[in-house]
C-alpha positions as CSV (number, residue, x, y, z in Angstrom):
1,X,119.4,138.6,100.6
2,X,118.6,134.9,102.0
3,X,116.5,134.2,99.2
4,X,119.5,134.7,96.8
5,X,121.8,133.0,99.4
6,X,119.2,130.2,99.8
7,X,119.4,129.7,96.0
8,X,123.2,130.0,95.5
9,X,123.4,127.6,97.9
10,X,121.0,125.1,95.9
11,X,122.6,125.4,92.4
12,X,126.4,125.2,94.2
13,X,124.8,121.8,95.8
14,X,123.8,120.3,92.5
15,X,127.1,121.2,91.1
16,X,128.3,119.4,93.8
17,X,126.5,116.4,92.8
18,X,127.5,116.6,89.2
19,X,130.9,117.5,89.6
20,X,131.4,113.8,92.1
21,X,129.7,112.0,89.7
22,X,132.1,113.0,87.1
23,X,134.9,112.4,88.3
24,X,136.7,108.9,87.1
25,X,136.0,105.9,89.5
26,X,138.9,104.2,90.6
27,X,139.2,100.5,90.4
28,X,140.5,98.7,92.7
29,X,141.2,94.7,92.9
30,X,139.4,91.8,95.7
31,X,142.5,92.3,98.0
32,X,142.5,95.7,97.5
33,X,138.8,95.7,99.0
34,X,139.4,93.5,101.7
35,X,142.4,95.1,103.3
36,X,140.5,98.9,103.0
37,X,142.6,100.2,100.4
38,X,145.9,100.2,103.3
39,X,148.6,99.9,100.3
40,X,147.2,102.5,97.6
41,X,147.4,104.9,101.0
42,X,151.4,105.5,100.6
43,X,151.5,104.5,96.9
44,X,149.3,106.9,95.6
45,X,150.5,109.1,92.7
46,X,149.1,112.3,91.9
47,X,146.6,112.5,89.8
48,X,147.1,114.4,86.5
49,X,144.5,116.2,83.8
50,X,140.9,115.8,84.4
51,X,141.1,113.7,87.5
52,X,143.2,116.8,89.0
53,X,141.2,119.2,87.9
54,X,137.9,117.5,88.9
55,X,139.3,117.2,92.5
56,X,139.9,121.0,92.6
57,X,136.6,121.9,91.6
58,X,134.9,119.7,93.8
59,X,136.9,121.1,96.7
60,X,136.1,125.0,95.7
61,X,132.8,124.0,95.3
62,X,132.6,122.6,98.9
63,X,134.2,125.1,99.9
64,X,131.4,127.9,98.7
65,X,128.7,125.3,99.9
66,X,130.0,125.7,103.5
67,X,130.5,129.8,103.3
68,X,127.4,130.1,101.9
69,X,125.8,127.3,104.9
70,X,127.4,129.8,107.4
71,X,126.5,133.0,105.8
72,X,123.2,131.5,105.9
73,X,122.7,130.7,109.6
74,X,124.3,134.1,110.5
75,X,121.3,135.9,108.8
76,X,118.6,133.9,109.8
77,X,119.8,133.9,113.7
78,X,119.9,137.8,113.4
């Protein structure tokens, strides 16, 4: 059971990898960078299509990277 746990774990990490590198870069201007991004903060729309559903998938992946982290301790401490 860890075994298949410790592998899960392994491809969901990589897919964690590839799904962040996919996902569109944002630009952002000189001022933008100097000031930390403060004014795209509270201007921010949402973001439609592929951007949306690249930010979903990364989350549900993170999320199954941490139940399977924890599922993972609880076994190996008992």
């Amino acid at each position: 059971m860890q075994t298949l746990l410790t592998n899960l774990l392994i491809v969901d990490s990589i897919l964690i990898v590839i799904a962040v590198l996919m996902q569109p870069s944002k630009q952002q201007d000189a001022l933008s960078a100097l000031s930390g991004g403060a004014t795209d903060l509270f201007g921010k729309a949402k973001s439609r299509g592929f951007e949306a559903f690249m930010e979903k998938v990364t989350v549900v992946l993170g999320v199954i990277f941490f139940g399977l982290a924890i599922a993972l301790v609880y076994l190996s401490s008992h």
